[in-house]
N, C-alpha and C positions, 0 to 999 in steps of 0.2 A: 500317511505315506502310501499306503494300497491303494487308498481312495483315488488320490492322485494321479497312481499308476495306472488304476484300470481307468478313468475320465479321460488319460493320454492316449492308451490303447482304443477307447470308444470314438477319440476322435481323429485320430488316425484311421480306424475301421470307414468311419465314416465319410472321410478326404478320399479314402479311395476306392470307395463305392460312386461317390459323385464324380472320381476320373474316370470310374468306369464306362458311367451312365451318360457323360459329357462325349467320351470316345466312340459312341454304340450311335448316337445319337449323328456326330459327325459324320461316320457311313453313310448310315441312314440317307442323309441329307447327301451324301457326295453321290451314291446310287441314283436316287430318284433324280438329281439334275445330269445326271450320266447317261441318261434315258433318250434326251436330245441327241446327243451319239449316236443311238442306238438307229431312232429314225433316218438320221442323217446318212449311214451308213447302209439301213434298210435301200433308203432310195438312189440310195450311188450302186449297189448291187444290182438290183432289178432289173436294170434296163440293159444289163449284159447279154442274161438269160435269154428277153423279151423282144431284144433288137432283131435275131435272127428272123421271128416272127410277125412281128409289125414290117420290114423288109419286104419280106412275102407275100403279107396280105395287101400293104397300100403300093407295092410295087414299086417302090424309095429306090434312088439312087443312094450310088455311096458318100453325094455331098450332102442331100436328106437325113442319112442316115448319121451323122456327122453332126448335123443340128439338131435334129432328136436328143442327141447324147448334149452337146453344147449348151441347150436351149434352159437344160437344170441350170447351168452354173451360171449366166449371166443373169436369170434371177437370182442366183443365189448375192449376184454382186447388188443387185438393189437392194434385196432383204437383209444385208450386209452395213451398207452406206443406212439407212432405217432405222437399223436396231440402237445404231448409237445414241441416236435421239430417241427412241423410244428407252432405253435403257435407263439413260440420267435423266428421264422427264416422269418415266411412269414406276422405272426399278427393274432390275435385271428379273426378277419371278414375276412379272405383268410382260415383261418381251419372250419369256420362255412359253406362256400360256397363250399369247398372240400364236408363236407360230405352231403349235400344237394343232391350232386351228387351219391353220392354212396346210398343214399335213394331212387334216384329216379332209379338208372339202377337195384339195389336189388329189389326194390319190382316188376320191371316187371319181370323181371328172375324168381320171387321164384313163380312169378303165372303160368307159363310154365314150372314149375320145371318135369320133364317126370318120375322119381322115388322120393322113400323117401333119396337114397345116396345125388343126384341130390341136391335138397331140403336142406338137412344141409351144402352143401357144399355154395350153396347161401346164406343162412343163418348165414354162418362164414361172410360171406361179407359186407353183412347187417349190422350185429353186427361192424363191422369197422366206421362205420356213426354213429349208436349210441353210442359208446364209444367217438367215435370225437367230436359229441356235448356234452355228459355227462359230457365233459373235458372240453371245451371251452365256454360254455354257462354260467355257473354259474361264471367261471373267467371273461368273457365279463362285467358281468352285475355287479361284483364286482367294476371293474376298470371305468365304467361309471357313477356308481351311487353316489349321494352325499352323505355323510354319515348318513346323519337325516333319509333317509330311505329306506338305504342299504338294511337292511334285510327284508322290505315289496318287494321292486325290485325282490331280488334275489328268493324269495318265490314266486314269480308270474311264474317264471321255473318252480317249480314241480307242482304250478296249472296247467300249460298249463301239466304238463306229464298225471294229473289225468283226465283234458277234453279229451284227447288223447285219453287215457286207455277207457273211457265209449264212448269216441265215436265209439270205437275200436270193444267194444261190445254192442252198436245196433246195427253197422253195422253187425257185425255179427249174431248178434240175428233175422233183418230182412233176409240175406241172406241165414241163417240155413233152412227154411221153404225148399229152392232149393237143398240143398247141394251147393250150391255154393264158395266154397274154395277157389277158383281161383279167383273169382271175390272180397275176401276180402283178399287176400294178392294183386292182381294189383290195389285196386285202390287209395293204400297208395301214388301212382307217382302223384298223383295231389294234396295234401299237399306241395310232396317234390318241386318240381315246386314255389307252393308260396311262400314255405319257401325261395328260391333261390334268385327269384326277391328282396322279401323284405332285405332280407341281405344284398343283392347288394350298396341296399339304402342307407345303414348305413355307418355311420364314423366311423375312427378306433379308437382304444381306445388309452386317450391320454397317459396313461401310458406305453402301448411301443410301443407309438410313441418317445416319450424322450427317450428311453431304445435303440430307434434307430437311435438315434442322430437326430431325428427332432423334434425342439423341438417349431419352429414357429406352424408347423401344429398340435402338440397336445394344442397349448397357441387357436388356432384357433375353435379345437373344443370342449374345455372348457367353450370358450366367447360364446358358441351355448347353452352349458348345467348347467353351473354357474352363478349365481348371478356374476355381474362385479368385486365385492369386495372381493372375494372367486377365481378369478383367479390364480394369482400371490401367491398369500399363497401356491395353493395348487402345483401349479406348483414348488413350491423352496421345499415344503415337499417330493414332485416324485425325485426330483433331488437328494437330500438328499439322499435320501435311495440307491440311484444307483454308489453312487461316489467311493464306491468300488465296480469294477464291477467281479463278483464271481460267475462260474456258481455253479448249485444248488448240482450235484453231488459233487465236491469239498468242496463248501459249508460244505454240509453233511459229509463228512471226516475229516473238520478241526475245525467244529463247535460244541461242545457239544449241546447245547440248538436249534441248529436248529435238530439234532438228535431226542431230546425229541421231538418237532414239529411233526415230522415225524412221528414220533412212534405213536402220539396223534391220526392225520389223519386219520394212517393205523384203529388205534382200532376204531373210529369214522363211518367209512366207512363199519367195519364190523360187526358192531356195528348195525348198521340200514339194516344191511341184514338179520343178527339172529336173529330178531325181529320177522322172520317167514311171511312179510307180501307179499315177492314175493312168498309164498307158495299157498298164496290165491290167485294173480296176475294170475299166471300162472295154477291154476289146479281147480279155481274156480268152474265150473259143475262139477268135479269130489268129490269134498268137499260137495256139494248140493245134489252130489247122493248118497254120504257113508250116508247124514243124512236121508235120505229114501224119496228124490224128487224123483223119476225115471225117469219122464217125462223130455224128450229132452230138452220141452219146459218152462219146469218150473225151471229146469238148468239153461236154457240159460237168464232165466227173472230174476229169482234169482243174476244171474252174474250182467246185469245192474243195478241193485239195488247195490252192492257194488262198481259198478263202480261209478255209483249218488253218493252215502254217502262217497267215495273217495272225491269228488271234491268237496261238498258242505264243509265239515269239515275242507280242506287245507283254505280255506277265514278263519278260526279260525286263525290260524297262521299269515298269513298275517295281519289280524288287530289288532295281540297282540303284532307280534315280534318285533319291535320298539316301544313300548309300554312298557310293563313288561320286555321283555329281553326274552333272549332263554332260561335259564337253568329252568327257573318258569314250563314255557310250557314243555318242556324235559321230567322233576319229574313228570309232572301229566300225562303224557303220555306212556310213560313208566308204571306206576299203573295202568291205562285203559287198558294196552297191557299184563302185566302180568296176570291180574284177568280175563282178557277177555277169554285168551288162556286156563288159570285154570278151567273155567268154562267150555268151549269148552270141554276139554276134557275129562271132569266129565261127562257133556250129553254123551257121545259117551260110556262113562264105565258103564252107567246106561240103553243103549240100546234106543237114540234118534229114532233108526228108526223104535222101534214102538209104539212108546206116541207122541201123538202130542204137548201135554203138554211139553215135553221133545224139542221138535223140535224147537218149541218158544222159546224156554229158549237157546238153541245152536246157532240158527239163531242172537238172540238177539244180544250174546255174540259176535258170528262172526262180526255183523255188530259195532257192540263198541270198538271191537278192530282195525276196520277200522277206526273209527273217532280217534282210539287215535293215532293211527301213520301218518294220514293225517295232525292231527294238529301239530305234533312236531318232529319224528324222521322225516319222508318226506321229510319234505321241509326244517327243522333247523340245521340238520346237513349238508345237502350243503349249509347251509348259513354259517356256523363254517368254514368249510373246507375252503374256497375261503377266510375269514378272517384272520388265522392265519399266516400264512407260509408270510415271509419276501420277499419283491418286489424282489431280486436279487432269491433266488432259489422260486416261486411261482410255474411255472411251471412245477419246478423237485417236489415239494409238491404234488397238484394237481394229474400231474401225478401220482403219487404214491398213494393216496390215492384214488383215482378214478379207478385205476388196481385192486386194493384192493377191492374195489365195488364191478367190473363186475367177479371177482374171487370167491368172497365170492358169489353173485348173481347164477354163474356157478354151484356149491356147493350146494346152493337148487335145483335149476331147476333138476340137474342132479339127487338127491338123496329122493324127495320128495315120486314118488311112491313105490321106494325100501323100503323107512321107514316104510310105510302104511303096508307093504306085511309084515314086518318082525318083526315089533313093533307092527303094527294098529293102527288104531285112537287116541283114547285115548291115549298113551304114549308117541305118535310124538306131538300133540298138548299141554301136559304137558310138554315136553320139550323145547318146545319154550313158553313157560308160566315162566318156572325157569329159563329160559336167559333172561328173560326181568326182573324179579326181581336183579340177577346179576349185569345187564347193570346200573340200580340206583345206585349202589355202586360205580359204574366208574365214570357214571356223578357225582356223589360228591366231588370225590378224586381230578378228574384231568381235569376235563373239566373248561374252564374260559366262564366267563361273557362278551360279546363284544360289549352289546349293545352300541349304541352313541360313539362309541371309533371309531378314524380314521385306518386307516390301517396301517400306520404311525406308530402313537402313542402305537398298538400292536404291532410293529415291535421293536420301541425301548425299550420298558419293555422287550420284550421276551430275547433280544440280550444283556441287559442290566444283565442277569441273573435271572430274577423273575420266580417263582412257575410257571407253566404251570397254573396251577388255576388261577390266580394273574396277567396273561399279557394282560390281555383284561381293568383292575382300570387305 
């Protein structure tokens, strides 16, 4: 009878030492693909600090200056449309090591860039690596994690893009003192470097590994990241989904409801760009001097402070979104986003720059509309997007809705100072105040609930014909 007892107790000790070890190990693996964020963010930060600089030296107009910033993201929409095919051809950890690479030979290129032509034409290049990870990273971290807490995992991506983005600008804010421009776009290559190794490290992801007919080495790196008892389930649920094998374009032509999917993504993805908050991303001391900062330096100090309140407020997300769910955080973020912007551009109509009374009240605002997209559009709709879309077209999803991003992404960058010159302040920030009131109406309508639901189990509701709303119950 003792014998018995402690052989129970021994292997009980030892079930949860292997959850421990399967837990510690999941991290591990969501960190090092989280890293792609990191870059991603590095190089959306940079060129904040760097534009005032490059400006001066090549002597750029404001529609130059415009393409500079642009010229990332319409690479980023080739490295985007690329990565799908490189993804289900070579595996989501061979598209993450691709563009590792293209991070590390872009960023030394764009510091020797010898004009501003020069310069965006690297810049298109760049953008190929960030598109690559924008695409593969959040699918990685989909296909590894367990579902209990899928969307904390996946939300640890757009944390690492926000550490990125502020480390992006101290660095640049220490470097401004020199002009040194050169030295904050080269010395992104040592990131990309670590990002490289550590992916190296990484297992592939088991789901297409089965997708690639191996299906010992995806059972192999399940039994690393799965409780014992959770192997074989989930393994017969991947198989399941894949037994009609259907590429996604296809898919898309003969499937109505993966159509609506699609359509979902697209709005989703642009969705979180008219939000206005790569407006602030990218033109942040320029936003700090319309409100009557002048100083270079209280620009550039101002910017890390929204890069801070970027990163501190995405941990919201992460310790709520497996918790309450996404659409909770969505609603209230979205409200923080519209009233933020509304206010914003009330300061601006009432002449912020010259009340200080006024300035606080703008600044406030600007920074609240930070916390409310850090907490829920950021990081919860690349948790949606990597959830819905059915394992056999994921990639053609994905893709699509990721082009969509760096499109829409394109589309501010490119139009933000034109707005300023032709509208002004106040009307461009009241415009992205009533797109984010808008965007609540959509999240109601059509967006679904995903928390704790397998990927699976939304693949079969969706396929089965349920509401877009309704595929995630």
């Amino acid at each position: 009878m003792n014998e018995n007892i402690v052989r129970a107790d021994e292997l009980v000790a030892g079930e949860l030492k292997e959850a421990r070890k399967s837990k510690k190990l999941v991290y591990v693996v969501a960190f090092t693909a989280a890293l792609a964020g990191l870059l991603f963010g590095l190089d959306i930060g940079v060129i904040s600090g760097a534009l005032p600089f490059i400006a001066k030296q090549f002597q750029a107009t404001t529609l130059a200056q415009e393409f500079v910033v642009s010229s990332l993201l319409v690479g980023a929409v080739i490295g985007t449309l690329l990565s799908g095919l490189i993804s289900r051809r070579w595996g989501r950890k061979d598209a993450l090591l691709v563009s590792a690479v293209i991070f590390a030979l872009g960023s030394v290129l764009s510091s020797v860039a010898p004009n501003a032509d020069i310069l965006m034409a690297v810049r298109l290049f760049l953008g190929v690596a960030v598109g690559m990870a924008s695409f593969t990273a959040p699918l990685y971290l989909a296909e590894m994690a367990p579902q209990r807490i899928r969307g904390g995992l996946i939300s640890m991506y757009q944390l690492m893009i926000t550490i990125g983005i502020l480390a992006a600008y101290l660095s640049d804010t220490f470097l401004s003192y020199g002009g040194h421009w050169r030295v904050m776009l080269g010395i992104l290559v040592i990131p990309s470097v670590l990002m490289f190794v550590g992916i190296y490290l990484l297992p592939k992801s088991p789901r297409w590994l089965v997708l690639a007919g191996r299906k010992k080495s995806a059972r192999a790196v399940l039994e690393k990241l799965r409780h014992a008892d959770e192997v074989e389930a989930e393994l017969e649920a991947i198989e399941e989904t894949i037994e009609t094998k259907q590429g996604g374009f296809q898919l898309f032509l003969s499937n109505k409801q993966f159509r609506k999917v699609i359509f979902l993504g697209i709005a989703l993805q642009a969705i979180q760009q008219f939000t206005g908050m790569n407006v602030v991303m990218y033109y942040a001391p320029k936003i700090f001097n319309l409100a009557g900062f002048t100083s270079a330096v209280e620009a550039m100090w101002g910017t890390v402070l929204v890069g801070l309140i970027n990163v501190l407020a995405t941990f919201i997300a992460i310790a709520l979104v497996d918790k309450i769910g996404r659409k909770p955080i969505l609603f209230a973020g979205f409200c923080v986003m519209g009233l933020s912007m509304g206010t914003l551009g009330l300061m601006f109509h009432f002449g912020m720059q010259t009340s200080h009374t006024l300035q606080f009240i703008g600044i406030a605002a600007l920074l609240m509309f930070i916390v409310g997209f850090a907490m829920s559009a950021g990081p919860i709709i690349w948790v949606i997007c990597s959830e819905i879309y059915p394992l056999s077209g994921r990639d053609f999803g994905i893709t699509i809705s990721t082009a969509t991003n760096w499109v829409c992404n394109a589309i501010i960058g490119a139009t933000f100072l034109t707005l300023l010159q032709v509208a002004g302040p106040a009307h461009t920030f009241w415009l992205y105040g009533g797109l984010n009131v808008v965007f609540i109406i959509v999240l109601f309508i059509f967006v679904p609930e995903t928390k704790g639901v397998s990927l699976e189990k939304i693949e079969d509701n969706l396929m089965s014909g349920k509401r877009l709303v309704r595929i995630g119950r």
